[in-house]
N, C-alpha and C positions, 0 to 999 in steps of 0.2 A: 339563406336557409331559414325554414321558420321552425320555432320551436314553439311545442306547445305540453304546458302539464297543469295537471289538475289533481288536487288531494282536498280530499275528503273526509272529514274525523265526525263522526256520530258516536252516542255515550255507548260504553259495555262493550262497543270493538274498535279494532285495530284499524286504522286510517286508511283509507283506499288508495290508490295511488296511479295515477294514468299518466303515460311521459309518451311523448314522440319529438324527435330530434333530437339537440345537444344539450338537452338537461332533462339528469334522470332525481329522483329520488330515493330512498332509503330507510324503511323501518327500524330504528335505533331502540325503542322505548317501546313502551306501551302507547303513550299519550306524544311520540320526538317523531321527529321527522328531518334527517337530516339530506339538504341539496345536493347532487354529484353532476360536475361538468362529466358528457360523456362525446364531446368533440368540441372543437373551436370558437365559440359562439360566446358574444355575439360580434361578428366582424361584421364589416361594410355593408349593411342590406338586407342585416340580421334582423327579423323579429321574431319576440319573445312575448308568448302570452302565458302568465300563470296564476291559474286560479286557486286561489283557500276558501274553504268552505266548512266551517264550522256551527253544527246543528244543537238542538238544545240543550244545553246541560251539560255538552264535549267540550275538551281543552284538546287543546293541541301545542306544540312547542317545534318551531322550527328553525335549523340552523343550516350550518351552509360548511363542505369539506375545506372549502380552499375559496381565495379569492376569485373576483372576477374581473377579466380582462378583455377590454373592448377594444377592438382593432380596427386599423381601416381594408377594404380593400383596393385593385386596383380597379373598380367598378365606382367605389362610392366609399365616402368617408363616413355615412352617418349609418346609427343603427336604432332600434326606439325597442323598449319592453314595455310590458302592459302588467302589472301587479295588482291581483283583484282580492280581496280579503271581503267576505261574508262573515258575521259572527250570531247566531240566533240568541234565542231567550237563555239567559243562564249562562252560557260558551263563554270561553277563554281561549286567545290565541296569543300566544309569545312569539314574533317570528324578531331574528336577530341574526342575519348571513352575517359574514363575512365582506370586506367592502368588496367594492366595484372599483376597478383602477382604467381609468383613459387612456392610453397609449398616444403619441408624438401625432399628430396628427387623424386621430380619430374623435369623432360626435357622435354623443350618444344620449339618445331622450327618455328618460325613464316616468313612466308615468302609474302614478299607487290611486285603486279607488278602494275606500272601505265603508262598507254597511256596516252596520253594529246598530243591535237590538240596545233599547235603553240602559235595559240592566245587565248586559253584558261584558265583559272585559279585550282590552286590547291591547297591547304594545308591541309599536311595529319601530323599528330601530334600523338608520340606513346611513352607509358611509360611503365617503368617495372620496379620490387622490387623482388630481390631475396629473399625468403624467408618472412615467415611473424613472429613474434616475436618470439623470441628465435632460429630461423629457420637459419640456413647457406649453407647448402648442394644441395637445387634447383640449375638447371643448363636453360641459354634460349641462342639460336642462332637467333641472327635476320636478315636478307636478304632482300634488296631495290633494285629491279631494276624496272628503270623507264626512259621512252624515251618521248621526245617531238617530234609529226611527226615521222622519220626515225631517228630521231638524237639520238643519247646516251646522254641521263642526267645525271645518277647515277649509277653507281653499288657498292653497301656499304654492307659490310659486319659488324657485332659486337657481340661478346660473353660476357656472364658475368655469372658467377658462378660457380657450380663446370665443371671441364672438360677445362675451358676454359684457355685461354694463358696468361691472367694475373692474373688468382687464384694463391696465396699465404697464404690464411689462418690468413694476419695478418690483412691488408688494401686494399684488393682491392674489385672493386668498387661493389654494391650490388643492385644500380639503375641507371637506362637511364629515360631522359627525351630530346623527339628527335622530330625534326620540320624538315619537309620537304617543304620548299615554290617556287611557280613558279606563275606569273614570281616573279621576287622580285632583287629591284638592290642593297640592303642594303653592304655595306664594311663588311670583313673580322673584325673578333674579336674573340681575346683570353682571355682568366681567367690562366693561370697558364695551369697544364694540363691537366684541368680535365672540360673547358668550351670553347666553339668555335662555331662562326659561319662563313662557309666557300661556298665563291661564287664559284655557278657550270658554269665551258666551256662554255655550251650551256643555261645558264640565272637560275637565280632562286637560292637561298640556302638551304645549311644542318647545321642546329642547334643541338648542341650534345654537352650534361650534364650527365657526371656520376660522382658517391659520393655513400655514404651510404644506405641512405636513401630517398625516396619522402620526399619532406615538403612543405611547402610553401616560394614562391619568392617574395623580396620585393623590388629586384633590377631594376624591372623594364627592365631587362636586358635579359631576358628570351623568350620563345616564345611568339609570339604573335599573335594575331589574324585576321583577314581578311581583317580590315580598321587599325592594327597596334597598337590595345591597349595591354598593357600588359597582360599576362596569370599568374595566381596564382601559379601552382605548379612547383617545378623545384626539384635538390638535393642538399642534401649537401655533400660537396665535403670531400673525405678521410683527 
């Protein structure tokens, strides 16, 4: 199945909203926008294309009802999304779902492009759990590229599960929990190796947490949100 949605937040109205397939959206707020699965998706052969687009001077804030669950089917184990964030002059986008969970035997390739206008704001925030209980064998590849204006901000790549370059079967890692902020002038910070946040060239940081498990953080130390309070979920580390 392909799914495909698109939202739209320009200043003085109410965000536009165009869904076809297994994912709708939702007017919550004025300025919110929250995700709704409306079938199965993304199984085996799924893709998911979703666009954000934020025009000058609009903010937008989007989140996500429930998690998301990738599955195989009896067709094909893998599925891929396509996550597009625009932001113009002025704009604010907060997007911050709910994570993404792999299932026993399911690949899933998730890939985020973001524009963003100089003086623009951003924080896109993405989590993931290999496997759900008893589960080890889901594989996900995740891809960030993202420019401010013409400039390069990011291109990050990160795998976890099976296939991937630090699979070992004994400890290695089974969730991400990843922040991406712009601008943002906060200092460099490590945990060991399994926690960092690291200032980008061209302004703005990447937050990045793998460990076992999602849980909850009480460190304070984790991502955070748009005026800088802390965020609840993080992992625990191998």
């Amino acid at each position: 199945m392909r799914t495909e949605l698109r939202i739209v937040a320009a200043l003085g109205t109410l965000p536009e909203i165009h869904a076809y397939g297994g994912l709708a959206a939702r007017r919550t707020g004025r300025d919110t926008v929250h995700l709704i699965g409306t079938a199965a998706t993304p199984l085996g052969g799924d893709e998911l294309d979703i666009t954000i687009v934020v025009g000058p001077g609009a903010s937008l804030v989007v989140r996500s009802v429930a998690a998301t669950i990738a599955l195989p089917s009896p067709a094909t184990t893998f599925s891929r999304s396509h996550w597009r964030y625009e932001v113009a002059e002025g704009g604010s986008l907060d997007i911050d779902p709910e994570p993404m969970i792999v299932a026993g035997g399911a690949r899933h390739h998730a890939r985020t492009t973001v524009l963003i206008a100089p003086d623009a704001g951003i924080r896109v925030r993405e989590r993931v759990q290999i496997g759900r209980s008893g589960e080890e064998s889901g594989g996900w590849i995740g891809d960030v590229i993202a420019d401010v204006g013409a400039v390069p901000l990011l291109r990050h790549r990160l795998e976890l599960g099976a296939d991937s370059a630090c699979e070992d079967g004994i400890a290695a890692p089974r969730a991400l929990d990843s922040e991406l902020v712009y601008p943002d002038d906060r200092p460099a910070f490590t945990d060991g190796l399994v926690t960092s946040r690291l200032p980008l060239a061209a302004g703005g940081t990447l937050f990045t947490r793998v460990g076992r498990v999602l849980t909850e953080n009480r460190s304070g130390r984790g991502p955070t949100g748009p005026l800088g309070e802390p965020r609840p979920a993080a992992v625990v580390p191998c």
